[in-house]
C-alpha positions as CSV (number, residue, x, y, z in Angstrom):
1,X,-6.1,2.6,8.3
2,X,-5.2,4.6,11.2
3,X,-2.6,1.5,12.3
4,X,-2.8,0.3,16.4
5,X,0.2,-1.9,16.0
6,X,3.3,-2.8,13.8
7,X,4.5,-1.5,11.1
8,X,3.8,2.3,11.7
9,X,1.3,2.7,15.0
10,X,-0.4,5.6,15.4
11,X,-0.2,6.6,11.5
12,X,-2.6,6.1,8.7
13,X,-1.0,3.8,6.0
14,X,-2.9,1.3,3.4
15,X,-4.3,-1.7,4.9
16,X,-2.3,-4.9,4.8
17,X,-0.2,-7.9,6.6
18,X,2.3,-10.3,5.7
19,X,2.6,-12.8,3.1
20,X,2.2,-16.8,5.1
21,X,5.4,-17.2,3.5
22,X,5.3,-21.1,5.2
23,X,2.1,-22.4,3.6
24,X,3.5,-20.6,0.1
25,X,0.7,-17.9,-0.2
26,X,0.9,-15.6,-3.0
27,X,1.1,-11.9,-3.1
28,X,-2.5,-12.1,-4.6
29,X,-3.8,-14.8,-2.5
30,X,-2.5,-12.5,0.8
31,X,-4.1,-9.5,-0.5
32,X,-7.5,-11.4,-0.2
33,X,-7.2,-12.7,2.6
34,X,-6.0,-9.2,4.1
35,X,-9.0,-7.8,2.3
36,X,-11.4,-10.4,3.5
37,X,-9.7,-10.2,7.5
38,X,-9.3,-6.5,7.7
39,X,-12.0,-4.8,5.5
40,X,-14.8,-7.9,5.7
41,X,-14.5,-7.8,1.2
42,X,-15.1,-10.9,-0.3
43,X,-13.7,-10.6,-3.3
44,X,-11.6,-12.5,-6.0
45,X,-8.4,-12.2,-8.0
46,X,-10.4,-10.5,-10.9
47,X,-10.9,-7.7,-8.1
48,X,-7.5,-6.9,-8.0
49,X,-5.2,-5.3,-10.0
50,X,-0.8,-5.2,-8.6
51,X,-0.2,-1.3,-9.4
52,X,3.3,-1.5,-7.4
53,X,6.5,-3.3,-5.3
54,X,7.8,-1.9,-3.4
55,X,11.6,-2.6,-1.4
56,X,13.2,-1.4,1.5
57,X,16.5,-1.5,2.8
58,X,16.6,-0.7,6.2
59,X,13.1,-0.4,7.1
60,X,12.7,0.8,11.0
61,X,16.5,0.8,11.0
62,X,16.6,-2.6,11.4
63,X,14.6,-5.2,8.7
64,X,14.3,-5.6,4.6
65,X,10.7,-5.1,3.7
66,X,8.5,-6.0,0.1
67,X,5.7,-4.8,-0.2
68,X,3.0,-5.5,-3.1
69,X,0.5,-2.2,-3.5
70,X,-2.8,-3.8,-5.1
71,X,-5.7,-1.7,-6.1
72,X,-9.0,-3.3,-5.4
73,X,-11.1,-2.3,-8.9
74,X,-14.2,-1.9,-7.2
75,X,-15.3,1.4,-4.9
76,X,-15.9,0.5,-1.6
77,X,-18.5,3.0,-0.7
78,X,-18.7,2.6,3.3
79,X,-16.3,2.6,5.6
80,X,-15.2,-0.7,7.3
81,X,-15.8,-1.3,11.0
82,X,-13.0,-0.7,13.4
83,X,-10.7,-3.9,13.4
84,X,-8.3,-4.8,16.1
85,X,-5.2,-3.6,13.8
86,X,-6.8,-0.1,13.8
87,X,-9.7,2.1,12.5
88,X,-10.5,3.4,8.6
89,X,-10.9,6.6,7.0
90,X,-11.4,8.1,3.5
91,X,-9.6,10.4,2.6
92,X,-8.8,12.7,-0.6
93,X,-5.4,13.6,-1.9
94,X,-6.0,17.0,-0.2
95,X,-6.5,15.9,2.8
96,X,-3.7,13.6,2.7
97,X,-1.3,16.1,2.9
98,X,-2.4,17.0,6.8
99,X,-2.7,13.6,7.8
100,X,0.3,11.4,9.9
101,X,1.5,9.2,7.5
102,X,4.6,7.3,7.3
103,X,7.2,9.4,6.0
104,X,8.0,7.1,2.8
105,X,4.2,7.0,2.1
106,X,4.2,10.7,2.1
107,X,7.5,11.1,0.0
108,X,7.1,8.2,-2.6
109,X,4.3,5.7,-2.5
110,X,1.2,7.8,-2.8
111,X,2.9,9.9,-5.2
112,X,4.4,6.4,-7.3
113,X,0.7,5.1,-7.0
114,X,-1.4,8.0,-8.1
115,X,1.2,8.3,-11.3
116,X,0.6,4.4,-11.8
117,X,-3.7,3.7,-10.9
118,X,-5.5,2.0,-12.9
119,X,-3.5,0.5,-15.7
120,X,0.3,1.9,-15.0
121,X,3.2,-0.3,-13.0
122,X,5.7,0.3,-11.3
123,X,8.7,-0.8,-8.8
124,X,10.8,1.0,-6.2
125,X,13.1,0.5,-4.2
126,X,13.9,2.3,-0.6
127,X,17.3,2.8,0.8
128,X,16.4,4.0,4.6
129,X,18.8,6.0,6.6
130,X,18.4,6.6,10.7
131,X,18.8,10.6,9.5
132,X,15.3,9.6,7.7
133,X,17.1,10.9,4.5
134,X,15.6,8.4,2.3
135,X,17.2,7.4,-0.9
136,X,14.3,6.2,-3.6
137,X,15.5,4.5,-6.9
138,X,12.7,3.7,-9.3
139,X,13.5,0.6,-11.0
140,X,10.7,0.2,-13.3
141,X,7.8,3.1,-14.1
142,X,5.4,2.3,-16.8
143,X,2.9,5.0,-16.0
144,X,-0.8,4.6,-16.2
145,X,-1.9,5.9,-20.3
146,X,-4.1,9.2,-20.6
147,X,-6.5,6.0,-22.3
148,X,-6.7,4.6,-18.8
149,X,-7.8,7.8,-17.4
150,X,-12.1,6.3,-17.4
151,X,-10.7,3.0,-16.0
């Protein structure tokens, strides 16, 4: 999603919001109701599959951050309409490269998901500095099996 407003306007990063931490949503329950609010999916838990967490320290030099990086199981094969959080693209790994992204996506989470879709886990954590010298320590990498590969 090509993001309008907070975190990271103006950059394409993964869809997503914030947990209702006062009603006591779940990481899984929020990534539906993010799917159902920002990409019109009605899905269910059995769509989804937690590939990653994510922590950082420091985020926007000035707040913590967790994140959970779900994969929905299912291809979406057409792109959802605009929403008021921003517009959506496909794009491939190539074309990744050229696009504005947030720095940390670029250096660690696409990389940490692509080594993990599909059946691997893993969970990282984020040190940010102003300098935008990032310091990443992987606390848990259980890589996706060459078995998984079909998946």
């Amino acid at each position: 999603m090509k993001r309008r407003r907070q975190p990271n306007p103006g950059l394409w990063s993964p869809c997503g919001g914030k947990l209702e931490m006062a009603t006591g949503e779940s990481p899984h329950a929020c990534a539906l109701r993010e799917a159902k609010e920002e990409l019109g999916l009605h899905i269910g838990f059995e769509d989804l599959r937690l590939t990653g967490v994510v922590s950082e320290r420091g985020y926007a030099n000035q707040a913590h951050w967790l994140m959970f990086l779900f994969e929905i199981k299912s291809e979406i094969r057409e792109l959802p309409p605009p929403h008021d959080e921003g517009i959506f693209g496909f794009f491939s790994r190539e074309e990744l490269k050229d696009l504005e992204i947030p720095e940390t996506d670029r250096e660690m989470l696409w990389p940490l998901f692509w080594q993990h879709q599909g059946c691997g886990f893993f969970c990282a954590h984020c040190i940010c500095h102003e300098n935008g010298k990032n310091r990443w320590i992987l606390e848990q990498s259980n890589p996706r099996l060459p078995v998984c590969e079909s998946s």
